[in-house]
C-alpha positions as CSV (number, residue, x, y, z in Angstrom):
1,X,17.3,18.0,-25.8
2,X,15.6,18.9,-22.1
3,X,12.9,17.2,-20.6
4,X,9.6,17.8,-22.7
5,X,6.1,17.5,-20.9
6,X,2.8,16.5,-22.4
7,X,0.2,19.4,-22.6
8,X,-3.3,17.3,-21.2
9,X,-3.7,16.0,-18.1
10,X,-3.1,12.4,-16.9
11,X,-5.4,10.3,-13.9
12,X,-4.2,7.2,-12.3
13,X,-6.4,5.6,-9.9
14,X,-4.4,4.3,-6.7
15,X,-5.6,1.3,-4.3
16,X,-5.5,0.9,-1.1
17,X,-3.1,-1.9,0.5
18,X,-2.5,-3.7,3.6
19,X,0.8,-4.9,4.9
20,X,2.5,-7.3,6.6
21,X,-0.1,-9.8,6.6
22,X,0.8,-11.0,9.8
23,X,4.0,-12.9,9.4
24,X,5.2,-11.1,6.4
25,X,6.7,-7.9,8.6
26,X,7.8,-4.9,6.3
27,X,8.1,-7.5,3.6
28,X,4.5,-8.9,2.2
29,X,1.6,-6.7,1.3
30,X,-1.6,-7.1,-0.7
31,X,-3.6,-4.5,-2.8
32,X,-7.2,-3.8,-2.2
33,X,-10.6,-2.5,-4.4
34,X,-10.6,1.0,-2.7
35,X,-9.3,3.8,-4.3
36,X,-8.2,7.2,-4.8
37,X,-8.4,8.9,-8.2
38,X,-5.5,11.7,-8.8
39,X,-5.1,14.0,-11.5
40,X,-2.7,16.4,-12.3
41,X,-2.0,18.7,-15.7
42,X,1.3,21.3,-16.1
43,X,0.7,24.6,-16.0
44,X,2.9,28.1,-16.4
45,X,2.6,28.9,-12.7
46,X,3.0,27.7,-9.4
47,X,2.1,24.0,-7.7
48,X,-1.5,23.5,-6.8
49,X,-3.5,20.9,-4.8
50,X,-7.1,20.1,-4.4
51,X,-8.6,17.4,-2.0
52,X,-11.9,16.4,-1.5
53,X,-12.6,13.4,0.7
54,X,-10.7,11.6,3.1
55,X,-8.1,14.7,4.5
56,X,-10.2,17.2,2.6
57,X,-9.0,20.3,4.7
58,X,-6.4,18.9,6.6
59,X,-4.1,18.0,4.1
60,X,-1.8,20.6,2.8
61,X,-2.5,22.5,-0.6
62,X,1.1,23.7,-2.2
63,X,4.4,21.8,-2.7
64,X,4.1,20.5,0.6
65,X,1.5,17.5,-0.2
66,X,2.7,14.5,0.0
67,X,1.6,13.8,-3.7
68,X,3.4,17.0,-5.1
69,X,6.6,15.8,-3.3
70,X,6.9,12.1,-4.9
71,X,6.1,14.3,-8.4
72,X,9.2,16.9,-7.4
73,X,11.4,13.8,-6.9
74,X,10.7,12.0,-9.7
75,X,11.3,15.2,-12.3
76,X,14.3,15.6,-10.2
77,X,15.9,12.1,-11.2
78,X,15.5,13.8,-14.6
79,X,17.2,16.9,-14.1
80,X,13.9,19.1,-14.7
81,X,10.9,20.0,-13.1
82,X,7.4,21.7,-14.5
83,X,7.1,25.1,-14.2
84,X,3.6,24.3,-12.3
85,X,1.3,21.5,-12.4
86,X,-2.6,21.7,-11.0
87,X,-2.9,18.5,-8.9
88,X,-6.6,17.1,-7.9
89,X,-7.2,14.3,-5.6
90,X,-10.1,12.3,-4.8
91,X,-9.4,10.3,-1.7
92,X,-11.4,7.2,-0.7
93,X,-8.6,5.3,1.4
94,X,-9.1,6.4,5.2
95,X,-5.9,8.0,6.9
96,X,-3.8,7.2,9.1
97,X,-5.6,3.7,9.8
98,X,-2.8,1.1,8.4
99,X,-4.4,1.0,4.7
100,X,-1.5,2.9,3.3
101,X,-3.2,6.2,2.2
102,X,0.9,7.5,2.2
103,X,2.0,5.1,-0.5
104,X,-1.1,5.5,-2.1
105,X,-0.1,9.1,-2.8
106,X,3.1,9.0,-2.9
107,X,2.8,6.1,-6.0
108,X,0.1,7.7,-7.1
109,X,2.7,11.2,-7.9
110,X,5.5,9.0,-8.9
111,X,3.3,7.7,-11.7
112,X,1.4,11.3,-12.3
113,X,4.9,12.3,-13.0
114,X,6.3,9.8,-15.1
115,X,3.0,9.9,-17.4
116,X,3.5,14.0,-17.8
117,X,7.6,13.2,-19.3
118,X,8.1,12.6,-22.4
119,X,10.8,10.0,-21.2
120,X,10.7,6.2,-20.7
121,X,10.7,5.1,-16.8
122,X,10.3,1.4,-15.9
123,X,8.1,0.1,-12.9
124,X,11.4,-0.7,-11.2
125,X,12.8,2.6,-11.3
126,X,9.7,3.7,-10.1
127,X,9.5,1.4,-7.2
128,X,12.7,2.6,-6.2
129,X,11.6,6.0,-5.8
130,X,8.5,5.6,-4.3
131,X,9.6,3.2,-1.3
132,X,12.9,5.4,-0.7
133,X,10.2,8.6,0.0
134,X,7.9,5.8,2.2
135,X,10.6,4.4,4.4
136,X,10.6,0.7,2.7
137,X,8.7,-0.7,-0.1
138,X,5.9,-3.7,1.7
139,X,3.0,-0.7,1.0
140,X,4.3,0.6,-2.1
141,X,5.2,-2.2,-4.3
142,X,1.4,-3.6,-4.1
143,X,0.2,-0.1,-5.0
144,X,2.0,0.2,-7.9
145,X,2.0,-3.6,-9.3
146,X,-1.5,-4.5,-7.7
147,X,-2.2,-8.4,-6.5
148,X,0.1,-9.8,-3.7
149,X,3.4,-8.9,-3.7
150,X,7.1,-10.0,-2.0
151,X,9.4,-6.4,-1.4
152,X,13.5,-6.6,-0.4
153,X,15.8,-4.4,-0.6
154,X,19.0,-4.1,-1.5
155,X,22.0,-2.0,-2.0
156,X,20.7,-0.5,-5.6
157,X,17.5,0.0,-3.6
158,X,13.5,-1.6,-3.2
159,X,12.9,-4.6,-5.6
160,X,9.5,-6.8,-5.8
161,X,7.9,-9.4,-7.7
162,X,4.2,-9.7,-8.3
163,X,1.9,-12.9,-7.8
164,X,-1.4,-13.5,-8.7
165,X,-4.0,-14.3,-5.6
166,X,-6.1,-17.9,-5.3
167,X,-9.3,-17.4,-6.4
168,X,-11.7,-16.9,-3.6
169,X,-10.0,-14.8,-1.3
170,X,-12.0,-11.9,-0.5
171,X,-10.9,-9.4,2.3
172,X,-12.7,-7.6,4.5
173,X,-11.9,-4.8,6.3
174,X,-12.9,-3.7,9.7
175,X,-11.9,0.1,10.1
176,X,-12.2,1.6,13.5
177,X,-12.6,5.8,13.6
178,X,-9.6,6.3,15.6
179,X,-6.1,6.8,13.9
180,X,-3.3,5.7,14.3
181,X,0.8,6.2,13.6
182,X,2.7,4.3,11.7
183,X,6.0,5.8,14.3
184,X,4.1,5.5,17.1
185,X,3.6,1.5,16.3
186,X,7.1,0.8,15.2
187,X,8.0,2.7,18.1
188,X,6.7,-0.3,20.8
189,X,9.0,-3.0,18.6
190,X,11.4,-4.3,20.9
191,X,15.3,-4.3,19.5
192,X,15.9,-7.8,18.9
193,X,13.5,-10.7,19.7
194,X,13.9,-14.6,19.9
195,X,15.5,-16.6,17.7
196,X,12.7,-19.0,17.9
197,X,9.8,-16.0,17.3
198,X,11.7,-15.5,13.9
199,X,12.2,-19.1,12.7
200,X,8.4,-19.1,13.5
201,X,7.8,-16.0,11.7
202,X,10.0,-17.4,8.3
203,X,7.9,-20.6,8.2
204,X,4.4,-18.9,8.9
205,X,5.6,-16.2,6.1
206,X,6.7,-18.6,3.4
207,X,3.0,-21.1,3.6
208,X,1.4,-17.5,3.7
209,X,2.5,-17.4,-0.1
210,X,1.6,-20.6,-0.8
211,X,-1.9,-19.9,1.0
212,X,-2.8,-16.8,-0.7
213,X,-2.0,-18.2,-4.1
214,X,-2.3,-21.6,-4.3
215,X,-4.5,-22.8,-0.7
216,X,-6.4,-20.4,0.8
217,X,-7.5,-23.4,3.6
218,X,-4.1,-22.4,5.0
219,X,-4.6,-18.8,5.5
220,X,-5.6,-19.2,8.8
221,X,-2.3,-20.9,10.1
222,X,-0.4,-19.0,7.7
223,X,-1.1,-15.6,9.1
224,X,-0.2,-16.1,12.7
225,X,2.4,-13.8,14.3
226,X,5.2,-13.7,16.7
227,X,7.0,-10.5,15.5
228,X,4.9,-7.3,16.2
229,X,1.5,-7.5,16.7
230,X,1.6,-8.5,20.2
231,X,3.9,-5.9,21.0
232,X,1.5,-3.4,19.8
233,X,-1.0,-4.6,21.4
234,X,-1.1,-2.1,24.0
235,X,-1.1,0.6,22.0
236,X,-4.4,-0.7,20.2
237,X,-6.1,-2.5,22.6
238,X,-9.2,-2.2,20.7
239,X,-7.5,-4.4,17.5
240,X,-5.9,-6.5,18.7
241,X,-9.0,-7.5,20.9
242,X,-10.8,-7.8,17.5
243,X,-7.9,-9.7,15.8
244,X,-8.3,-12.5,19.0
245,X,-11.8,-12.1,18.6
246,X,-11.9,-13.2,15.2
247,X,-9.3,-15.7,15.3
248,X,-11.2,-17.4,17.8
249,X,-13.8,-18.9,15.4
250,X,-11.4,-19.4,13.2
251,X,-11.0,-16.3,10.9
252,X,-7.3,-15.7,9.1
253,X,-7.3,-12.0,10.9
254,X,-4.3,-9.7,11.5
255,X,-3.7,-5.8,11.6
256,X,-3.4,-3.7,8.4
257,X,-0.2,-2.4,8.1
258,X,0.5,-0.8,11.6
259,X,-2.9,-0.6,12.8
260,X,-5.6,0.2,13.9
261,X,-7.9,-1.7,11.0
262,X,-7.9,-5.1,11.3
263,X,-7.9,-7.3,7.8
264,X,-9.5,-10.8,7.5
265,X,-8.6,-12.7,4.7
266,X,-10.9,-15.6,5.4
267,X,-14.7,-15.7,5.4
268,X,-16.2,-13.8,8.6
269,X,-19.0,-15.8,10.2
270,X,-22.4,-13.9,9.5
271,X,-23.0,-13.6,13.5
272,X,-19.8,-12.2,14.2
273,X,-20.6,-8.6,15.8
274,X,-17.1,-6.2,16.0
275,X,-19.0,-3.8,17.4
276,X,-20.4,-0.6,16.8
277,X,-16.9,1.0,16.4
278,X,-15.9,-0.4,13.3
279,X,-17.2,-0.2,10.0
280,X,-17.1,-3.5,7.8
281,X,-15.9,-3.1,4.6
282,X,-15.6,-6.5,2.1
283,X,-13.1,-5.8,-0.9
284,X,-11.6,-8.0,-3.7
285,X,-7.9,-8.1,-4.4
286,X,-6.8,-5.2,-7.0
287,X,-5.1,-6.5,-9.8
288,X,-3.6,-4.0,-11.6
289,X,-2.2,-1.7,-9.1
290,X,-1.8,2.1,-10.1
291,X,-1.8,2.5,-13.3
292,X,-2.0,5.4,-15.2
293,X,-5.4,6.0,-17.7
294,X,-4.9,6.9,-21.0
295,X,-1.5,6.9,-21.2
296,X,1.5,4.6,-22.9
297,X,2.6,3.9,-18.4
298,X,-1.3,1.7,-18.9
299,X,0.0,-0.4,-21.2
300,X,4.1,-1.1,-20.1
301,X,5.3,-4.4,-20.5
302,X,6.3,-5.3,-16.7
303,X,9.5,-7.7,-17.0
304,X,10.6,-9.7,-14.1
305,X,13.6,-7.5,-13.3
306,X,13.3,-5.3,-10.5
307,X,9.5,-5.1,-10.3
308,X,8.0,-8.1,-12.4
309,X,4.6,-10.4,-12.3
310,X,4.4,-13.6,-12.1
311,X,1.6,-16.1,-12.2
């Protein structure tokens, strides 16, 4: 028997994330209380895409969307696609500013996808097909488990585990209106650096796991950085004189992702001034990641495997 779809349409509501942490490089990332809400129901014709919000007519409308894509490639690892599906987004997260709107759709299609098929897919399987269409899996594991999560990978492909975060840790998010590129940042990342920068960044990334689950009075050493912020620095001036700004009294700031917002994850003095570039923003840690409303992908038992929780 083919690949069957369901007739009524599915929503999943995707958070926004922030990786790295500081330390953590391409390997730790944390999901956040902002989100975008996607829909998307088959239909006899073509593709379709609506967006209102953040890339509201800049962002393409037809198979080309970044959202449509991660759907395409997930019927695909099926051996059957739609004959058309209407998609509508709703998009809160900010692009192109380090708070990975990308993974944020392209989770948010892998899991539209899997809810339309009348077919079993695990969170692992999904992982792996959402961090091969990112480029590697720190943004999109978080996205798709929620809380704090650890990304590898590995021959087979992207494989994470989920933990829960200490109570108390609040984020907050200082979001500048300029953009940023995640190429453009990786692009100022030297080819190798010193042994002792990375035997610095190993220790600072393992207490950075113990501090943002079990001792948040840690964050603050736990967060410093010796592989890439510094050498992005001079691409964002304005960050990563907020990120020094911050530290100095104290705060456990690094950049989002590649930039340009800058993340605390400690509390922000109430006479600390940014300035009038950047707009404040204090979130709570999303537990539950993208998952989909209404349907049996809400209620999946997530095993330890591939792509697990843990408390």
């Amino acid at each position: 028997m083919g690949l069957t779809f369901v007739s009524e349409p599915v929503q999943v509501r995707t958070p926004a994330t922030s990786a790295n942490l500081g330390p953590g490089f391409d390997s730790l990332g944390l999901a956040l209380t902002l989100y975008d809400d996607l829909s998307a129901r088959v239909t006899g014709a073509s593709w379709t895409v609506s967006v209102t919000g953040e890339g509201a007519g800049e962002l393409p409308t037809d198979e080309s969307h970044l959202v449509v894509r991660a759907m395409l490639a997930t019927f695909d690892e099926f051996g059957a696609r739609p004959p058309g599906v209407a998609v509508e987004c709703v998009n809160r997260i900010p692009q192109a500013r380090g708070l990975g709107s990308s993974s944020a759709a392209i989770v948010g299609g892998v899991q539209l996808a899997r809810a339309l098929m009348r077919e079993p897919m695990d969170d692992a399987a999904a992982l792996r097909i959402a961090a091969r269409l990112e480029g590697h899996p720190d943004n999109v594991a978080p996205c798709l488990l929620g809380g704090f999560t650890i990304a590898w990978t590995e021959a087979a492909g992207s494989r994470a585990v989920r933990l829960d975060v200490a109570a108390g840790v609040r984020p907050t998010l200082f979001v500048p209106q300029e953009r940023g590129l995640t190429a453009t940042a990786r692009a100022a990342l030297p080819g190798a650096v010193p042994h002792a920068d990375a035997a610095f960044n190993a220790g600072r990334s393992a207490l950075l796991v113990h501090a943002l689950t079990s001792d948040p009075e840690l964050l603050f050493e736990a967060t410093a950085d010796r592989l890439h912020q510094s050498y992005r620095a001079v691409a964002m001036p304005g960050t990563a004189s907020l990120v020094a700004g911050l530290r100095s009294v104290g705060v456990a700031a690094v950049v989002s992702g590649a930039g340009p917002t800058v993340l605390a994850l400690s509390p922000v003095p109430a006479d600390f001034h940014p300035g009038t570039e950047w707009r404040a923003h204090s979130l709570g840690v999303d537990g539950g990641g993208a998952l989909v409303r209404g349907s049996m992908v809400e209620h999946a038992e997530r095993g330890p495997v591939a792509a697990g929780r843990q408390s």
